[in-house]
N, C-alpha and C positions, 0 to 999 in steps of 0.2 A: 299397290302404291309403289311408284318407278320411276324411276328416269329415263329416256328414250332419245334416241339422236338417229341417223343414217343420212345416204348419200344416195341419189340416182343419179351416175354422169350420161348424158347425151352424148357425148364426143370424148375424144384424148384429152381435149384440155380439161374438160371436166372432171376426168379419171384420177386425175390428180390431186385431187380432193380426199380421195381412196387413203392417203395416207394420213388423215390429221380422225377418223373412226377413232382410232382409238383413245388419241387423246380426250376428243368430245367425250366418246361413254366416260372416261374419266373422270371430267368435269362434273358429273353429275351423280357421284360417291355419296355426298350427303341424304343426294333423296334415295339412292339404294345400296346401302353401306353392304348389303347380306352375301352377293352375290353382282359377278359381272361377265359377262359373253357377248361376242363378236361374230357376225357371219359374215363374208365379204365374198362376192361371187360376179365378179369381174367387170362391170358397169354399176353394183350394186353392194350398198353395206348398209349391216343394223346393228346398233352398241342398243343395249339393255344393262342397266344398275339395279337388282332388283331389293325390295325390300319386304321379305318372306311376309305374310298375313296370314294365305291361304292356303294349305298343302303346303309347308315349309320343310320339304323333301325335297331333292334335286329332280324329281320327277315334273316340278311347276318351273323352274329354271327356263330361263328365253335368253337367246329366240329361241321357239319354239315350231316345230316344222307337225304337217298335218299327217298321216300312216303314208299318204301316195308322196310326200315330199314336193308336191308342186305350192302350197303356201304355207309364208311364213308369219307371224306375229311376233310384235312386241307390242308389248301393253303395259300404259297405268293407270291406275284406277283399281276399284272392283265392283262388280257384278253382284247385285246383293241377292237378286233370284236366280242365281248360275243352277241350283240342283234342281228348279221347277223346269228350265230352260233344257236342263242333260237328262231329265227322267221323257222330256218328249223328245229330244233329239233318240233317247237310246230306246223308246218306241218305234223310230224306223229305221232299229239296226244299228246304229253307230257307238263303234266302240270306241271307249275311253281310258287311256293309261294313266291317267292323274287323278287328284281328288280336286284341283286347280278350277278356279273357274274364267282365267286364259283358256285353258282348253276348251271348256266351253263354247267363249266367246269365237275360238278360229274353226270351230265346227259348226258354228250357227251360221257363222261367215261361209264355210264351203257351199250349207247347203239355202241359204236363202241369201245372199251376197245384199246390199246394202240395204232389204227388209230388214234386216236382223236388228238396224238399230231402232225398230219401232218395239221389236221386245226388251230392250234391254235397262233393268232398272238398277241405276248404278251411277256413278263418275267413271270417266273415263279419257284419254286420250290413246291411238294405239294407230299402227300402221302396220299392213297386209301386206305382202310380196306374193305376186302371183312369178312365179318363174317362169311358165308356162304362155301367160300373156305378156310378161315385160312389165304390169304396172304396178303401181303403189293405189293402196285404199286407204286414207285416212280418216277419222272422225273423232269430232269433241261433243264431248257431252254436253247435253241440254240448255245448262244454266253456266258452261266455264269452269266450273270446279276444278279443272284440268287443265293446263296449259297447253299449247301447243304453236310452238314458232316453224314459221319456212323463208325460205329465201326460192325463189325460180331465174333464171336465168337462160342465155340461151345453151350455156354448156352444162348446165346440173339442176337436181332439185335438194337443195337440205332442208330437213328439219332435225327440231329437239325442243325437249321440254325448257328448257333455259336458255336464255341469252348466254351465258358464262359459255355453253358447249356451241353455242351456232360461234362463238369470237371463234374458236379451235380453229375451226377452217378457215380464218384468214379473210374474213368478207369485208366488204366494202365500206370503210363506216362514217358515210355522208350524213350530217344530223338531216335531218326531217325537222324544216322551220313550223310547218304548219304543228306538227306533234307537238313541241315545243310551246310553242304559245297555247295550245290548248294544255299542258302541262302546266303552264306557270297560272292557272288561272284554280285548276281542279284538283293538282298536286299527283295525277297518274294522267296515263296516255290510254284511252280507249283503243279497242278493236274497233279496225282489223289492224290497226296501225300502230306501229311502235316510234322509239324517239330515231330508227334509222332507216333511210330513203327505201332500201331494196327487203326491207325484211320484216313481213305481216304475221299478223297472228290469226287464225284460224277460229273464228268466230264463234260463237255458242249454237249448238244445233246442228253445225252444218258439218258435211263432209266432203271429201275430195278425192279424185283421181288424178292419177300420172303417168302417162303413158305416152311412148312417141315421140318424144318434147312437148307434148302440149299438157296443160293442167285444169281440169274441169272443177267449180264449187258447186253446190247445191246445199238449200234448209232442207232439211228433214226435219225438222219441229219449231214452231214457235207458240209462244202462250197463246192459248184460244182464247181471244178476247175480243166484242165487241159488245156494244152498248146491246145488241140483238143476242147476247150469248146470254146476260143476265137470267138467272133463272128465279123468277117471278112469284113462283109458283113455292117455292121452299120457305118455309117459319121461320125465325131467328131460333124458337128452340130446337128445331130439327138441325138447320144449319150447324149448332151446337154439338149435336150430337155426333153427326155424321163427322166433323172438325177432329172431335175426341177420339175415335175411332180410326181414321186414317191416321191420323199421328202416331197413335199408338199401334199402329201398323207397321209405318214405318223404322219406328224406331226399332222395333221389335226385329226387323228384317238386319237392322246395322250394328244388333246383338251378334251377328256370326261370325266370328275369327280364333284362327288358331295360335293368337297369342296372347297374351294378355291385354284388356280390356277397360278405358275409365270413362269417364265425363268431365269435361269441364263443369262448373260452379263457381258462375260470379258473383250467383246471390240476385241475379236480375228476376224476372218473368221467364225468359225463354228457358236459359239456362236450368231452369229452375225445375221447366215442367217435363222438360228431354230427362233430369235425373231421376224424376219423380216414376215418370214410364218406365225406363231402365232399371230402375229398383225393384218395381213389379215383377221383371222375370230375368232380375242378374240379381239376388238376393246378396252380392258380396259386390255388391259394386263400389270401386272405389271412385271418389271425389278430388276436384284440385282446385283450387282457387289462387291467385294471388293478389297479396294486398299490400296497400304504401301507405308507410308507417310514417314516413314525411309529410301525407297530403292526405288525411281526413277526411277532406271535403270528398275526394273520389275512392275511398276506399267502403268496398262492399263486405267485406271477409264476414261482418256480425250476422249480415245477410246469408250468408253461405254456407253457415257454422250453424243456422237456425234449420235450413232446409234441411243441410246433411244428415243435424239430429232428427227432423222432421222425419226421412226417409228412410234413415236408418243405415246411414253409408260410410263405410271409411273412409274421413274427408282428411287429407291435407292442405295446410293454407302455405305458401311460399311467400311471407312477410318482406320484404322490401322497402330498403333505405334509399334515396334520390344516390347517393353515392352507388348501390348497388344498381342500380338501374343506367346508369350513365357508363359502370364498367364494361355495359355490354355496346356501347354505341360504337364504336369503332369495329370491332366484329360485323354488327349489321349493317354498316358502312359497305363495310367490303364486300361484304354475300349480295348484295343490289347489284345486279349486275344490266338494269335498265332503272332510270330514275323513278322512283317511287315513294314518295312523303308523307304515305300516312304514319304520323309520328305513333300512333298507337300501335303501328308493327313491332316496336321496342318490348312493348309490353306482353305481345303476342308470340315473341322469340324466347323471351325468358320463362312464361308460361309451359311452352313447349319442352323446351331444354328440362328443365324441373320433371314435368311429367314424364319424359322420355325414361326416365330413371325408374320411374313403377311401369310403365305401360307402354305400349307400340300402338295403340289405336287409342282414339278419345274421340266420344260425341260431343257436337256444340249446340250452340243456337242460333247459328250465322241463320240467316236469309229471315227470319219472322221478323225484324223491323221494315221491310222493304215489302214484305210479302202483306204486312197487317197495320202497316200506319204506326213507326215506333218513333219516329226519330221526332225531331222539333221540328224539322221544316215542313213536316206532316201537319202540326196539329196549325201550323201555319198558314201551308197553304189551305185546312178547312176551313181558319177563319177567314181568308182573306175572299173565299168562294161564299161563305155564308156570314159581312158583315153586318154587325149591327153599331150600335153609337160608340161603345166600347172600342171597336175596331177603328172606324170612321174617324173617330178623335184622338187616338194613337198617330194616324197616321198625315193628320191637322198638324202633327206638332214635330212634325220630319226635323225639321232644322233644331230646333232643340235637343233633338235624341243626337246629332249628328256633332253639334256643341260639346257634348259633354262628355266626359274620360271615358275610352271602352279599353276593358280588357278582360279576359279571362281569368284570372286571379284572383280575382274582387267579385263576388256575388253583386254587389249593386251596378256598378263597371261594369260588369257581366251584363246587366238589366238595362243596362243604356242602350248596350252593344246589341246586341235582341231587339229593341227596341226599334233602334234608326234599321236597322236590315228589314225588320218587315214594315216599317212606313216607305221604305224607300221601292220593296217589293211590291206592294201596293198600286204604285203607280203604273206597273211594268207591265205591257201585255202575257198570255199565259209560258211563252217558250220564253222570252226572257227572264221573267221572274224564276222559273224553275233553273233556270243559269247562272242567274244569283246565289239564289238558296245553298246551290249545289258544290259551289266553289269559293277561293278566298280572295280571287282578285276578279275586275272586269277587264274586260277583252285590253280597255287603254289603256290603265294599270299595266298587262302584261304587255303589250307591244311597246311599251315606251321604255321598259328594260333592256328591248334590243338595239344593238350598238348599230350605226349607217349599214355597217356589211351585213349585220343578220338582217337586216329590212329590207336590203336588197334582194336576198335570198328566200323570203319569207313570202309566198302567194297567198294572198288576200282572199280572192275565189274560190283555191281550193280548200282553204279553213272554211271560209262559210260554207260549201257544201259539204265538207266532214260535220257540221256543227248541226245543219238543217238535217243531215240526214240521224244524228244521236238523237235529233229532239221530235222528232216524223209522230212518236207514241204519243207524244205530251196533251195533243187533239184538243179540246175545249178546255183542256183544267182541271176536269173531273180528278178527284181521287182514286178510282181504279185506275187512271190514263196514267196518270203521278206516279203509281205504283211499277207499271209496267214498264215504266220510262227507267225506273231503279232498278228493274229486274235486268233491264237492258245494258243499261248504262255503269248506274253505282257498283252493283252485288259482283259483275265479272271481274271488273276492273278494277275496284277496289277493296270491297270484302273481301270474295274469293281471292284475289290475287296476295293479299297480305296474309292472308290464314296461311295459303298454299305453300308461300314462299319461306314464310318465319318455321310453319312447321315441320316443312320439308328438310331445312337446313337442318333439323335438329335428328332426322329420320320418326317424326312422330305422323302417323297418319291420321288424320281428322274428317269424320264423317256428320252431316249437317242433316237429320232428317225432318228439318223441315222445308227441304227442298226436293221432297220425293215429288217427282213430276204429276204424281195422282192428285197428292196432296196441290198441289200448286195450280192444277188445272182446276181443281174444284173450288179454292177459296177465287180466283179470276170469274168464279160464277156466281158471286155474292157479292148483292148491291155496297154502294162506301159507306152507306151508314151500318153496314153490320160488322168494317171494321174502325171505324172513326166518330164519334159525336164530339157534341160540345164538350163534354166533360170528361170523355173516354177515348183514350187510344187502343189499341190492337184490342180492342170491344169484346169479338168473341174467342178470342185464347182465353181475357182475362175472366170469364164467363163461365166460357167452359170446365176452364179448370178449377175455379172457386173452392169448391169443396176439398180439393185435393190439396191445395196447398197454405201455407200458414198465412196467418190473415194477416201478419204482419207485413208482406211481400207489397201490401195492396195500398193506394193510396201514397205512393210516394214518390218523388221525382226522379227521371231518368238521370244515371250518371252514366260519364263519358269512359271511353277505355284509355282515359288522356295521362299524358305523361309529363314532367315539369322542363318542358322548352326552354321559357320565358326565364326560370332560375341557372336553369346551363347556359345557356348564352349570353347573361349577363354575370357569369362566375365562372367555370372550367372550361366555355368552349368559346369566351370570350377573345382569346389570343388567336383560335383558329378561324375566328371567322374575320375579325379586323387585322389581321398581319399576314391571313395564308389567302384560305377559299374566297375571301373577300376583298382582299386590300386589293388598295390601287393599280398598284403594279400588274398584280396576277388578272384585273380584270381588263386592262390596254393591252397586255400581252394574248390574251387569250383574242381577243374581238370578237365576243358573241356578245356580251353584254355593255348597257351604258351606268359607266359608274356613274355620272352626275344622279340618275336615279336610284342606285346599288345604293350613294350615301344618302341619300332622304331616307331609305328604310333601315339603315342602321342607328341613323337618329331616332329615327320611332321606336327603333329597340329600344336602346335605353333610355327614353321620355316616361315619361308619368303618364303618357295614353297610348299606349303600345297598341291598343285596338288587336288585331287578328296578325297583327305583324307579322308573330313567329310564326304562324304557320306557313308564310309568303318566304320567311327566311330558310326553314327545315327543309321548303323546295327548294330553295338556291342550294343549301349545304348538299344536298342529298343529288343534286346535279354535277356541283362542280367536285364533289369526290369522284362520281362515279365519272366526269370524263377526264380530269386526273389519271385513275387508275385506268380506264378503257380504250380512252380517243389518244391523248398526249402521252402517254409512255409509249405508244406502239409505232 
């Protein structure tokens, strides 16, 4: 787990470039406080941060060059099968100077060059330097877990794991209106595309060449999925079995590291059954949770205090006052160094930071609501695919639901709010409704934020073909489609991205296994009702696991990883958004945005039916910091 930056110039002007290497690797100190090295060999440079796991001897240190010195690696991530990988590489002969499984990976690379990423089970993002042929090899792991940014040009190619290190070199930073509107709608900017014109993100699965000036992509994996892939032929209790099995497989694989070792515990399902595994063969495993002592309604910790004892783990809980929670905002402010608003990354920084203090690695639960039907718009869209009168007269009384106070804060408010979203969903064909579900504004909502000049600038065309092509998975509506669509869509770009980024800052590496690609391939092969019915979400986890865990866990409603928005922005960040990030002046001066609509949403802040406001607002804060600090000071 690393940071990674470098440079390929095509030409003198490009070469130039040559000198801001160091800076980038710099920039990326947080995600690899342990160690930092530079190779720079005269059209070509790689910056490495790295942050020790495996072999934390200077023998795993990168870059990393192969015995003949013709390739080089840098790498982040890890390889959780690297010794299955070097007991067959060192059957034909290949010798190894590290216990590193980088090594590994740049000798799997010498001798089966882009196979290699059909063995590799792990996260990862990482780039090869052939010296010998001039090119660069890049590749991202399967599902994203990994970042990895480029710019191409005619005089260079950069990348790095963060925007913070591609600013280093001085790039271009034209917004991207179409990013943009898709941002202000979903609260993150999907791949391939970020919020700036010339500078893409390197998609899940796929990898790249560079060579020549020219630059080649290719998938090398995507979920195997079609309505024909279903397998028919398996029991819901086998399907159980076989579930139980791979999990505990994998987790068992993301037990391997040479430093110390925890889990998250929030006291959920997923959470719950990764500690439960992990206990089985890490008998000292410790536990973390954190909980808010101001908000009740979302705090798990009794939950997590129950499994711990359950499991038998040294758990700590990191209690938290809204005052504690809000000291860290401004910090996470500034580490965003591309706009991103999921406001629950607050909560996932502090998490971090806490645990970094006992541990360098923590397993999660990320991916099992996306992968098994966790979330609310799931148990949604099943009704909405299989109504009955219940549904049908829900959705009769649209205008009613749409009448009445919504907000978050308020459990009944909450229930209106719910309510009008899925009468209103209802109506929607299947790619629309799933763009509802999925975001907190509609497309006119967000276009009508932009000021004459950003609409000038803003193509219409090319948003909807970015938008048709996120949505291509969604196919008839089905629940597996739904899933896959999230696999694509949600879990890169915003699960992944906000674990990656809140953890990384903290230097805490976080491994998720239940996005082992076996595991992930195989639950794509079971029908939607063995993860969704009428009365059950992610069906067979909670199934499977039954006996293993306390009964209490069972039978109870999802809570969110939410944080108190709505009380900050009507108390402490009150002055920052109506006199700074928000006010008048700042938003004529700026010209991207239209204030006549900037003030409708500040009055819905502080109305008595705030609806989803703030989360429309956390986008706006979280935009105009970060071009404050990135576009207008530079």
């Amino acid at each position: 787990m690393c940071g990674i930056t470098g440079v390929f110039a095509f030409n003198l002007v490009g070469k130039f470039n040559m000198i801001n290497v160091t800076a980038a690797t710099q920039a990326l100190i947080k995600r690899g406080p342990d160690f930092q090295d530079i190779y720079t060999d005269g059209f070509v440079g790689l910056g490495h941060r790295r942050l020790s796991i495996i072999d934390t001897s200077d023998a795993g240190n990168q870059p990393m060059w192969d015995e003949s010195k013709r390739y080089c690696i840098i790498f982040n991530g890890e390889i959780f099968n690297f010794k299955e990988l070097k007991a067959g590489l060192q059957s034909k002969g290949v010798f190894f100077r590290s216990e590193s499984d980088t090594e590994v990976l740049l000798q799997l690379y010498v001798h089966e060059k882009e196979n290699c990423l059909h063995q590799l089970n792990g996260f990862f993002s990482f780039c090869i330097y052939d010296k010998h042929e001039q090119s660069f090899f890049l590749a991202r792991d399967r599902y994203g877990i990994k970042p990895l940014l480029y710019l191409m040009d005619e005089d260079k190619f950069l990348f790095a794991s963060e925007m913070k290190s591609m600013l280093c070199y001085g790039i271009d930073k034209t917004i991207d209106y179409a990013s943009l509107h898709t941002y202000l709608q979903l609260n993150y900017t999907p791949a391939p595309h970020t919020i700036f014109t010339n500078v893409k993100k390197l998609s899940p699965g796929h990898f790249m060449k560079v060579a020549q000036g020219k630059m080649e992509t290719q998938s090398y994996y995507d979920i195997p999925f079609s309505k024909d892939t279903i397998d028919q032929s398996m029991s819901y209790e086998q399907a159980k079995v076989k579930f139980k099995d791979l999990l505990e497989a994998s987790v068992q694989r993301r037990l391997v590291a040479d430093v110390p070792l925890g889990s998250f515990l929030s006291g959920g399902l997923d959470s719950s059954i990764v500690a439960g595994l992990a206990s089985k063969h890490k008998p000292d495993l410790h536990t973390f949770s954190i909980g808010f002592k101001d908000e009740p309604f979302f705090d798990e910790t009794n939950y997590a205090r129950l499994v711990a004892k359950h499991f038998n783990t040294a758990h700590t809980v990191f209690s938290l006052t809204n005052k504690d929670l809000y000291e860290h905002v401004h910090t996470i402010l500034d580490y965003i160094d591309e706009p991103f608003a999921d406001s629950s990354a607050i909560a996932v920084y502090i998490l971090s930071k806490e645990t970094r203090k006992h541990a360098t690695v923590a397993l999660s639960g990320d991916g099992a609501d996306e992968l098994l039907a966790g979330y609310n718009k799931h148990e949604a869209m099943y009704r909405m695919l299989h109504p009955s009168f219940k549904e049908n007269f829900v959705s009769s009384l649209g205008g009613l639901w749409n009448a009445l106070p919504h907000s978050r804060n308020n459990s009944l408010f909450n229930k209106f709010r719910q309510l009008s979203r899925f009468a209103q969903g209802m109506k929607l064909n299947v790619d629309e409704r799933y763009w509802k579900l999925s975001g907190f504004a509609n497309e006119s909502e967000s276009r009508q934020l932009f000021s004459v000049t950003a609409l000038e600038l803003f193509e219409q065309q090319q948003y909807q073909e970015r938008k048709s092509e996120l949505l291509k998975s969604v196919g008839s509506g089905s629940i597996n489609e739904v899933l896959l669509t999230d696999m694509k869509l949600v879990l890169p770009n915003d699960m992944l991205t906000k674990v990656d980024l809140m953890s990384m800052a903290n230097g805490l590496e976080v491994r998720t296994p239940f996005l082992d690609y076996e595991l992930v391939n195989f639950i794509f092969s079971l029908p939607d009702d063995f993860k969704i019915n009428s009365s059950l979400r992610k069906r067979v986890a909670q199934d499977a696991f039954r006996e293993m865990l306390p009964d209490q866990l069972y039978n109870r409603p999802k809570k969110g990883f939410e944080v108190p928005l709505l009380k900050w922005f009507r108390n402490e960040m009150k002055s920052i958004i109506t006199d700074d990030l928000l006010s008048k002046s700042f938003i004529k001066e700026q010209n991207i945005f239209n204030y006549t609509e900037i003030a409708k949403l500040k009055k819905q802040l502080f109305s008595s039916n705030p609806g989803d406001v703030h989360a429309r607002i956390w986008g706006l804060v979280v935009f105009q910091w970060w071009w404050k600090k990135n576009v207008a000071s530079k």
